[in-house]
DRENDO-1510 file (C-alpha; in Angstrom, 1 decimal, always signed):
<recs>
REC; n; res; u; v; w
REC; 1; UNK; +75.7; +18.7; -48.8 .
REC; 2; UNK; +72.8; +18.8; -51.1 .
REC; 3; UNK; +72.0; +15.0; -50.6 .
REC; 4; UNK; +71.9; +15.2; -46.9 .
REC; 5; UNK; +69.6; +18.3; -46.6 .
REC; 6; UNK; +67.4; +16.5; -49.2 .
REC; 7; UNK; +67.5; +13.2; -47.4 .
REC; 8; UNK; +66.3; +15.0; -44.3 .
REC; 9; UNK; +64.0; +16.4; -46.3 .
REC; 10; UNK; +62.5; +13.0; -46.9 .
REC; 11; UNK; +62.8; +11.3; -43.3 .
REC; 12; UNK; +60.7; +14.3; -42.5 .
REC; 13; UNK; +58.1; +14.2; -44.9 .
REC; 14; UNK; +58.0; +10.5; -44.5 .
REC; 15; UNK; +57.3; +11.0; -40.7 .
REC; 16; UNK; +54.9; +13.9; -41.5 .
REC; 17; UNK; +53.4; +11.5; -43.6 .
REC; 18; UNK; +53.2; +8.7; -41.4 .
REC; 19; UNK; +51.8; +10.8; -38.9 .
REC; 20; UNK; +48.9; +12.2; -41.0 .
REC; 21; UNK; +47.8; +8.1; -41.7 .
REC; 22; UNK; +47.9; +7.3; -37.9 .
REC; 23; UNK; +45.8; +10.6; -37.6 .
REC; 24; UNK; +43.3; +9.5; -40.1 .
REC; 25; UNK; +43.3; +5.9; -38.9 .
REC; 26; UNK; +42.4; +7.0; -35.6 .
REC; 27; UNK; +39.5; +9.5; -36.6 .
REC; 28; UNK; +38.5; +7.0; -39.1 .
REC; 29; UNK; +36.9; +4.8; -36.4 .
REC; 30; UNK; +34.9; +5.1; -33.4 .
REC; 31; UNK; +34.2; +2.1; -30.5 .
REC; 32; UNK; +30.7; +1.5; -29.4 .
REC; 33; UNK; +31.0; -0.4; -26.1 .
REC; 34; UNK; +27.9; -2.4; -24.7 .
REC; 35; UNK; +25.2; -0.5; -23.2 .
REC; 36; UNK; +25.6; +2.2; -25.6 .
REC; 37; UNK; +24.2; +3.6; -28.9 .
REC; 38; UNK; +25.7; +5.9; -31.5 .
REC; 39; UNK; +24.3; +8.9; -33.8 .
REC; 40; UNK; +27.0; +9.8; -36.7 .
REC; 41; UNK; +26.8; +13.4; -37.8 .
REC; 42; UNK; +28.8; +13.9; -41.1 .
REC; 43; UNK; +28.8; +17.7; -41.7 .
REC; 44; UNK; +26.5; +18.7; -38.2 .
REC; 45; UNK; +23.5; +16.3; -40.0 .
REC; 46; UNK; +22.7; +13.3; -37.8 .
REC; 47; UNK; +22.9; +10.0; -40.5 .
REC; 48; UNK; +19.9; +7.6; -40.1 .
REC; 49; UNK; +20.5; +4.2; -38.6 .
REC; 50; UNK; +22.1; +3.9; -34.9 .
REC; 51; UNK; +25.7; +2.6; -34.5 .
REC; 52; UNK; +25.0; -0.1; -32.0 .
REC; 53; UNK; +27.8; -1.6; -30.1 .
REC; 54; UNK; +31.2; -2.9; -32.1 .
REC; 55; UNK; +33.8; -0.9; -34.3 .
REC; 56; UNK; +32.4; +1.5; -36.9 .
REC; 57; UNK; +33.8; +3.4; -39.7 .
REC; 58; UNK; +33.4; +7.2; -39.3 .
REC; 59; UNK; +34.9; +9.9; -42.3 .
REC; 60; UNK; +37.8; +11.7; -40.6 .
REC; 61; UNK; +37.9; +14.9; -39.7 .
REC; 62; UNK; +34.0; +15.8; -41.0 .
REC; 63; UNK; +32.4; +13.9; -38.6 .
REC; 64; UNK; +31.4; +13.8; -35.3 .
REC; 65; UNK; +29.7; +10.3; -33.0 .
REC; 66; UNK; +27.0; +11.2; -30.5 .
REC; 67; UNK; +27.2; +8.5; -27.5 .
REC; 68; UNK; +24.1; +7.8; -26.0 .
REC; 69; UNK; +23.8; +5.4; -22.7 .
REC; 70; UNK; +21.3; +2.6; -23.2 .
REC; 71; UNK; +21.4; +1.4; -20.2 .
REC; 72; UNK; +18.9; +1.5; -17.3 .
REC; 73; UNK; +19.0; +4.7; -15.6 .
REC; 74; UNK; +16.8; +6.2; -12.7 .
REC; 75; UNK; +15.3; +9.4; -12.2 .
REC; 76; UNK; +12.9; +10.6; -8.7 .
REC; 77; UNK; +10.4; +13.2; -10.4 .
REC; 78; UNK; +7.7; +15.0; -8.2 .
REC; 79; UNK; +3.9; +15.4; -9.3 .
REC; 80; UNK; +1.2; +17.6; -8.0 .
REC; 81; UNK; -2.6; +17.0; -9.3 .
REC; 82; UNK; -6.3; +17.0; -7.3 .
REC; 83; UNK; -8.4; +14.2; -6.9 .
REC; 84; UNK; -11.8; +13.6; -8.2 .
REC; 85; UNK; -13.2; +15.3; -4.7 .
REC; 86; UNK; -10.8; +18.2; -5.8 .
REC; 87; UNK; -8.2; +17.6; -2.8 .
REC; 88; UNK; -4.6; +18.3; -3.6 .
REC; 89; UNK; -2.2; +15.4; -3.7 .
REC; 90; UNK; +1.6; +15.6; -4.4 .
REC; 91; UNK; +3.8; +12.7; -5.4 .
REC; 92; UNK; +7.2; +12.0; -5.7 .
REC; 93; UNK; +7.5; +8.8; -7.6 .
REC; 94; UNK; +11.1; +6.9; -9.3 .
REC; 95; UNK; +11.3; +6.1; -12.8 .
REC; 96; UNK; +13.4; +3.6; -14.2 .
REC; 97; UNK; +13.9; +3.3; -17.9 .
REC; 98; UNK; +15.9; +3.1; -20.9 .
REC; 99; UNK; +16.2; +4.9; -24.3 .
REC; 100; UNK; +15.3; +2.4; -27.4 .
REC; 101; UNK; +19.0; +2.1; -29.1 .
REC; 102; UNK; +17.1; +1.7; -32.2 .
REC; 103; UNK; +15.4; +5.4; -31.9 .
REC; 104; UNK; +18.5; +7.2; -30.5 .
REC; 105; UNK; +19.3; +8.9; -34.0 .
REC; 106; UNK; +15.8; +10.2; -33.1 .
REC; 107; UNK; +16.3; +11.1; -30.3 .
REC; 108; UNK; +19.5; +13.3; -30.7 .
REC; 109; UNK; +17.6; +14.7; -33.3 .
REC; 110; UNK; +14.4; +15.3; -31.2 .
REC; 111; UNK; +15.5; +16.0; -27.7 .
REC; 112; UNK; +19.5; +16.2; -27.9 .
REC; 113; UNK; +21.0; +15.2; -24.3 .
REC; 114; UNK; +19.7; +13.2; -21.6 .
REC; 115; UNK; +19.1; +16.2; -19.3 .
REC; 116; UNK; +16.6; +17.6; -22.0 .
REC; 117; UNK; +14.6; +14.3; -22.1 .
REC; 118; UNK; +14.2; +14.2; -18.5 .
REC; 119; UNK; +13.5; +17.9; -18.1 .
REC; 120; UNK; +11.1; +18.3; -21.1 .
REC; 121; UNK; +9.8; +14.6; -21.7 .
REC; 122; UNK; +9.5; +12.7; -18.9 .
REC; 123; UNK; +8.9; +15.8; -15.7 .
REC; 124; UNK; +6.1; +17.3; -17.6 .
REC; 125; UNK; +5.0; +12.9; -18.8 .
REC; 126; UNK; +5.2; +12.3; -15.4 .
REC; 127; UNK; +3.1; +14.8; -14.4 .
REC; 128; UNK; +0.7; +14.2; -16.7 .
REC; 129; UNK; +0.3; +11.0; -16.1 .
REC; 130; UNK; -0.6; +11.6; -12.2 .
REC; 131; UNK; -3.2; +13.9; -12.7 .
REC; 132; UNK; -4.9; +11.2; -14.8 .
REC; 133; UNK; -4.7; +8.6; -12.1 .
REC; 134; UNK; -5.5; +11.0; -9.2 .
REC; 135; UNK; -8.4; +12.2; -11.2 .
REC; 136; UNK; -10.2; +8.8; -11.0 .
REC; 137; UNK; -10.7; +8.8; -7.8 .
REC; 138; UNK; -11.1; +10.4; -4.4 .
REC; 139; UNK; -8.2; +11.0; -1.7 .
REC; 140; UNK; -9.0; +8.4; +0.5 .
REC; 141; UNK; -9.2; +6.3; -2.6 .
REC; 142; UNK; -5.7; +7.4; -3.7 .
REC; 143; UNK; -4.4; +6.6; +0.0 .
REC; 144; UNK; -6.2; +3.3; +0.3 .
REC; 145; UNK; -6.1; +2.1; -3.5 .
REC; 146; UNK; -2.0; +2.8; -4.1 .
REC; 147; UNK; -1.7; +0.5; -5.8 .
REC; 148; UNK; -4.3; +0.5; -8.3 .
REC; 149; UNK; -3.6; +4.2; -8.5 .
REC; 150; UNK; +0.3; +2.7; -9.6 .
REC; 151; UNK; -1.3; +1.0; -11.8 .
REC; 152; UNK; -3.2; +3.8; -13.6 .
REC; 153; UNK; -0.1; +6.0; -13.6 .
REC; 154; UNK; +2.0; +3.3; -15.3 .
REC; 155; UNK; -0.1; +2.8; -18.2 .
REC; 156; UNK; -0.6; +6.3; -18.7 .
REC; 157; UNK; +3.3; +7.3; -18.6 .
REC; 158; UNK; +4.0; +3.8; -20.3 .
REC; 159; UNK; +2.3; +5.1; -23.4 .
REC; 160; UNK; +2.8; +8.6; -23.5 .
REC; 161; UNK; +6.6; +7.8; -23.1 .
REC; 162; UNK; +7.1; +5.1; -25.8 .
REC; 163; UNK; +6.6; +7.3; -28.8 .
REC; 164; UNK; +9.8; +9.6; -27.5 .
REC; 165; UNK; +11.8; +6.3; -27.7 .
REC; 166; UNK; +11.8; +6.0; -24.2 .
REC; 167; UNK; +11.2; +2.5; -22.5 .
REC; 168; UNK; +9.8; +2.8; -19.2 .
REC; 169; UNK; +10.9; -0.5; -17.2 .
REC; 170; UNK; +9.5; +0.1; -13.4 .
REC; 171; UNK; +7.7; +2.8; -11.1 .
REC; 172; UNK; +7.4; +3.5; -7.3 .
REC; 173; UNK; +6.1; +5.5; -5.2 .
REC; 174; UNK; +8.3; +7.3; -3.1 .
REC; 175; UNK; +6.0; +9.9; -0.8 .
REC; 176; UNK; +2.4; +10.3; -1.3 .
REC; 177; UNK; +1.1; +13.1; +1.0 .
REC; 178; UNK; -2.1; +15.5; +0.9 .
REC; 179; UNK; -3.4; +18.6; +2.5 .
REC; 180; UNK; -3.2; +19.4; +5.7 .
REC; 181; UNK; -7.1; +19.6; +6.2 .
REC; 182; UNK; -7.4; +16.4; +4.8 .
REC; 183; UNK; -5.4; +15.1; +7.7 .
REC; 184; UNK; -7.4; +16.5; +10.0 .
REC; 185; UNK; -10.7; +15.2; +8.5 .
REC; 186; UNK; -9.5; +11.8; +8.5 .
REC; 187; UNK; -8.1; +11.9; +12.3 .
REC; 188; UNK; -11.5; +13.9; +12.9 .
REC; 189; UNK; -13.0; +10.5; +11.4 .
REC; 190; UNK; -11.3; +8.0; +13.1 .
REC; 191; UNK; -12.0; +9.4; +16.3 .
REC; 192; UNK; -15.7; +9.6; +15.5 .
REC; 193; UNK; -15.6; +5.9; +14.4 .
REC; 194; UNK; -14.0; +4.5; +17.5 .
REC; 195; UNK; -16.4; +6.8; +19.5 .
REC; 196; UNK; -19.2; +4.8; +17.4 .
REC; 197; UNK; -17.5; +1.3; +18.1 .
REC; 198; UNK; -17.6; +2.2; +21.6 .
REC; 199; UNK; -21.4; +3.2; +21.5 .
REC; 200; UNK; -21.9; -0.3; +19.9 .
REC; 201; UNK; -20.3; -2.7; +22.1 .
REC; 202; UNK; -21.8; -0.7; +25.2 .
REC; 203; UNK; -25.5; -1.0; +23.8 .
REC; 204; UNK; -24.3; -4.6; +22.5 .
REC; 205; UNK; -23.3; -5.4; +26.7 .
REC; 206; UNK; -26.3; -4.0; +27.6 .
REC; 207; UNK; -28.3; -5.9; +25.6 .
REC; 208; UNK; -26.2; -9.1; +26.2 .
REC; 209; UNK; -26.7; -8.2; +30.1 .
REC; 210; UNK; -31.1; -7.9; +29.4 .
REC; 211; UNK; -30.9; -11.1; +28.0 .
REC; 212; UNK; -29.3; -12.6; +30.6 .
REC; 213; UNK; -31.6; -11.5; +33.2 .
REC; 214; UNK; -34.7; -12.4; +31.0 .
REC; 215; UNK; -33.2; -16.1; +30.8 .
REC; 216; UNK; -32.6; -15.9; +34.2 .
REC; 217; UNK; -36.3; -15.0; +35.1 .
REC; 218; UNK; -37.6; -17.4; +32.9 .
REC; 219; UNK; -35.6; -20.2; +34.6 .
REC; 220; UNK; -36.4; -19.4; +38.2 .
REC; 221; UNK; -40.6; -19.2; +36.9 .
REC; 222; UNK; -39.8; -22.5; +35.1 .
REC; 223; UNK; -38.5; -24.1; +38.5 .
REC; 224; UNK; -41.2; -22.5; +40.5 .
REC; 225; UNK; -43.3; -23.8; +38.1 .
REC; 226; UNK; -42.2; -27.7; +37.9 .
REC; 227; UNK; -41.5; -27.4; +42.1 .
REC; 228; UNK; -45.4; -26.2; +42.0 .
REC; 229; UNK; -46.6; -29.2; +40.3 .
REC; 230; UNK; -44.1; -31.6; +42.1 .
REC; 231; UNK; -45.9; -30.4; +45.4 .
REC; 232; UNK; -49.4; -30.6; +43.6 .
REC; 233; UNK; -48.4; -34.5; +42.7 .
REC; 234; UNK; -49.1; -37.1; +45.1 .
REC; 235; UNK; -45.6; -37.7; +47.7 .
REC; 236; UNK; -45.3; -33.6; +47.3 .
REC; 237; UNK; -45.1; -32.9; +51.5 .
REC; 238; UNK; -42.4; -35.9; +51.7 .
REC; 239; UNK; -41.0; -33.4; +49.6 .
REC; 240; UNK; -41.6; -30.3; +52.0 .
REC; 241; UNK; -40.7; -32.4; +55.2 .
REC; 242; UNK; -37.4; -33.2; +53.1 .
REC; 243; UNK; -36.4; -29.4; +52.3 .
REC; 244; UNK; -37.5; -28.3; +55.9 .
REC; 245; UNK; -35.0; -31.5; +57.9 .
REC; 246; UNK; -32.2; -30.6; +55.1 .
REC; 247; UNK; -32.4; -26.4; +56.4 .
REC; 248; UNK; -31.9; -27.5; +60.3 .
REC; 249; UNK; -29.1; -29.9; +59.1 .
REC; 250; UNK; -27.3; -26.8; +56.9 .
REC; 251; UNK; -28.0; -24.1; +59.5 .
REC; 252; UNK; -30.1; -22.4; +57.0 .
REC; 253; UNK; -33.1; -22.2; +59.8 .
REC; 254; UNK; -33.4; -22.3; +63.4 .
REC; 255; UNK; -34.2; -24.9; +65.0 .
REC; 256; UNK; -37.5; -25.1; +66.5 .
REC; 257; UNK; -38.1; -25.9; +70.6 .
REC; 258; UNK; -41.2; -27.1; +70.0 .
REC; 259; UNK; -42.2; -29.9; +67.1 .
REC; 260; UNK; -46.0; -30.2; +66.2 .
REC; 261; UNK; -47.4; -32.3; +63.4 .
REC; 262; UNK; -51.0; -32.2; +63.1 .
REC; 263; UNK; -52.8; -35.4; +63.2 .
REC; 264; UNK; -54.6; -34.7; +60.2 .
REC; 265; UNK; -53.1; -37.3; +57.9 .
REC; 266; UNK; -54.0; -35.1; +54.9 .
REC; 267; UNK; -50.9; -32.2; +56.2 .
REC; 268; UNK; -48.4; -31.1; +53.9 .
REC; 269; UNK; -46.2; -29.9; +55.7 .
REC; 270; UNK; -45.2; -30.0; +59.5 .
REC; 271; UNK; -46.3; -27.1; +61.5 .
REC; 272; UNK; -43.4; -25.4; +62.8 .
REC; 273; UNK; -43.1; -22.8; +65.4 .
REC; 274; UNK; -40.8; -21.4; +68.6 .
REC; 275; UNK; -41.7; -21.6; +71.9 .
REC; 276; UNK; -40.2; -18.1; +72.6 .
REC; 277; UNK; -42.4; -16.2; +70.4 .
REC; 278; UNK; -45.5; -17.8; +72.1 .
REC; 279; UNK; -44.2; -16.8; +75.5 .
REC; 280; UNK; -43.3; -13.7; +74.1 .
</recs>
């Protein structure tokens, strides 16, 4: 009776046994997959040096593995700052970055989760970083230079960020608005330009149209004046006896009842005239 109670004993103790190396084996190690980093914490103190992907030996039972994602992730933040003419402008932009695997131990140590390093690094970064880019420049600037005002922002966050361990990859801009007054001024603007325009191109017709009837003036004197000095030449009342037989042919002039040419041989011209009008 003895020897089976103590061999019971023994299976038991040899499962209990058993069990307790399974348990330790399986607290003994921790499995970093790709795209993550870890942070061991023997005791509640964070050990230097990041457990990067792979299998890694952990003491059982004393410690604990922090698992950070190290992969891209995304984040829309809003921004409010003035501009250097001290108009409001609000932004929304998105933020794409990654935390530096090698810095995590940092990190947990600095900022803890990821919610806290959005919340109190990169919000209060981002805004920040706007209010130096807005700052160089006027609204209308902001609006028509996006993306030099980008630009500014990046390098701003870009830096302020990479001492927390925080790799900024890419920016946008998703809304850019301003105040409502500003909106006004700038339709107020527009309309005053096109007004403007307007004004231009109706001085510029009229002065087009001046031309035009300068040019024409000059070209009628200039005809007058070579049709003057084509009479003055010698064969010029061929030239009237011509023009006058051509306007009976066209209709242009009535024809005369009565046909007198002078006997003078030095006439220019034939000496017309109606019969009526001398009855009359």
């Amino acid at each position: 009776m003895k020897s089976q109670a103590s061999t019971n004993w023994q299976s038991l103790l040899g499962g209990l046994i058993i069990a307790l190396i399974v348990l330790i084996g399986f607290n003994s190690f921790v499995i970093v997959n790709p795209g993550q980093a870890g942070v061991l914490s023997i005791l509640g103190k964070a050990r230097d040096g990041a457990l990067l992907e792979g299998l890694h030996f952990k003491p059982p039972f004393v410690s604990t593995v922090d698992i950070y994602d190290v992969t891209v992730q995304k984040f829309e933040v809003p921004a409010q700052s003035s501009t250097k003419d001290l108009q409001d402008l609000s932004a929304s932009f998105a933020i794409n970055f990654r935390l530096d695997p090698v810095q995590v131990v940092d990190i947990r140590r600095k900022q803890g989760t990821l919610q806290n390093i959005v919340s109190k690094i990169i919000a209060p970064q981002t805004q920040e970083s706007f209010k130096i880019a807005a700052a160089k420049r006027t609204v209308e600037q902001a609006i028509t230079q996006r993306s030099e005002l980008k630009q500014d922002f990046d390098n701003a966050l870009g830096e302020r960020l990479e001492k927390y361990g925080i790799i900024v990859l890419d920016t946008s801009v998703v809304d850019l608005t301003f105040s409502p007054e500003f909106a006004r001024a700038v339709e107020e603007k527009q309309i005053a330009e096109q007004r403007a325009q307007r004004a231009v191109y109706i001085a510029q017709e009229a002065e087009q149209q001046a031309q035009a009837d300068i040019n024409r003036a000059k070209g009628k004197a200039e005809a007058q004046r070579l049709l003057a000095e084509t009479l003055k030449a010698q064969g010029g009342a061929l030239v009237l006896q011509k023009e006058a037989i051509e306007s009976w042919r066209e209709g242009g002039a009535q024809m005369p009842r009565v046909l007198v040419i002078s006997g003078d041989s030095k006439s220019n011209v034939p000496f017309l005239f109606n019969i009526s009008d001398v009855q009359q």
